[in-house]
N, C-alpha and C positions, 0 to 999 in steps of 0.2 A: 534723593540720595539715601532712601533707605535702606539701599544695599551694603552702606557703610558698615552697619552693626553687622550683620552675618559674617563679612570680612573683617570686621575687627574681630569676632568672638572665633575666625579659624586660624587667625593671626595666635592669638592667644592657645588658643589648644595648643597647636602646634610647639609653642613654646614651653607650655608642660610636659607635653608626649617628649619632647627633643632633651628637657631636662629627666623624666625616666630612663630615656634611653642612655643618655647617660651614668644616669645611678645603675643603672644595670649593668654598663659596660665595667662600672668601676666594683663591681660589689658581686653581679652574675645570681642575686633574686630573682628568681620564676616569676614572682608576682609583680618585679619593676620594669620586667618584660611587657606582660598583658597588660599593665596601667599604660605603657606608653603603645602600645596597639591601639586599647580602647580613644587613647586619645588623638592617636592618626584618624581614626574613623571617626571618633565626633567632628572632628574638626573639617576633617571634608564633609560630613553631610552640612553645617554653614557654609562650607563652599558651594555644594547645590543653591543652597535656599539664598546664596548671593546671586547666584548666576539667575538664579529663575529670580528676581527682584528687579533685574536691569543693569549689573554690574557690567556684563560682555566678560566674553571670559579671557583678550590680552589686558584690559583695565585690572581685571580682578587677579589674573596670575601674574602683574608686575609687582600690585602692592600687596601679594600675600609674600612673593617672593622675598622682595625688599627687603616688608617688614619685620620678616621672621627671620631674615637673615643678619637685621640689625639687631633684633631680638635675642638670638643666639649667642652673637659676638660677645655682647655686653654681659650677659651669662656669666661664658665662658671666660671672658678676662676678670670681672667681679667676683663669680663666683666660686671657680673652677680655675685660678690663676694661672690661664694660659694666655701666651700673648701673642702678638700681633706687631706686624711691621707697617712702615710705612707705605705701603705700595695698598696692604691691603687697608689701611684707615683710610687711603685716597680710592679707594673703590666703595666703602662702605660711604665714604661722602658725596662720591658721584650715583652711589643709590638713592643715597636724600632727596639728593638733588632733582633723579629721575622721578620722584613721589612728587617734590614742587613744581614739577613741569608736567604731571600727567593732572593734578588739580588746577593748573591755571586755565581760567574761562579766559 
């Protein structure tokens, strides 16, 4: 399962690139632009070096999906005080959910 790290480190870009792109929506920096480009593309070449490690690539695009979707939310309602309903807390919990059922042996 050493594909683990490369998908957790695109997990992670992703979630910086997604907080630039943010700050650039909110502020429109040239430069908070190209940090979150650079970080779309770090972050996929870990998704390479997961794929080529043995991840398969529906394993690797549920738990990059998931995670950076969880990833995001928590962001945005923490940090970025935007909120969320019920409907979508019960989809972010049946993503969870989907990540304990794609690691059960």
């Amino acid at each position: 399962m050493f594909w683990l790290i490369p998908i957790s480190a695109l997990i992670v870009c992703e979630v910086i690139a997604d907080i630039f792109a943010k700050e650039y929506s909110l502020k429109g920096h040239w430069y908070l632009w190209l940090f979150a480009i650079l970080g779309y593309i770090v972050g996929n070449a870990f998704f390479l070096w997961g794929m080529r490690s043995g991840s398969g690539l529906a394993r690797a695009g549920i738990i990059f999906s998931v995670g950076s979707a969880i990833g995001v939310v928590v962001l945005g309602v923490l940090v970025y005080g935007e909120s969320t309903n019920k409907v979508q807390i019960a989809g972010l919990i049946l993503g969870a959910l989907s990540l304990i059922l794609i690691f059960w042996e």
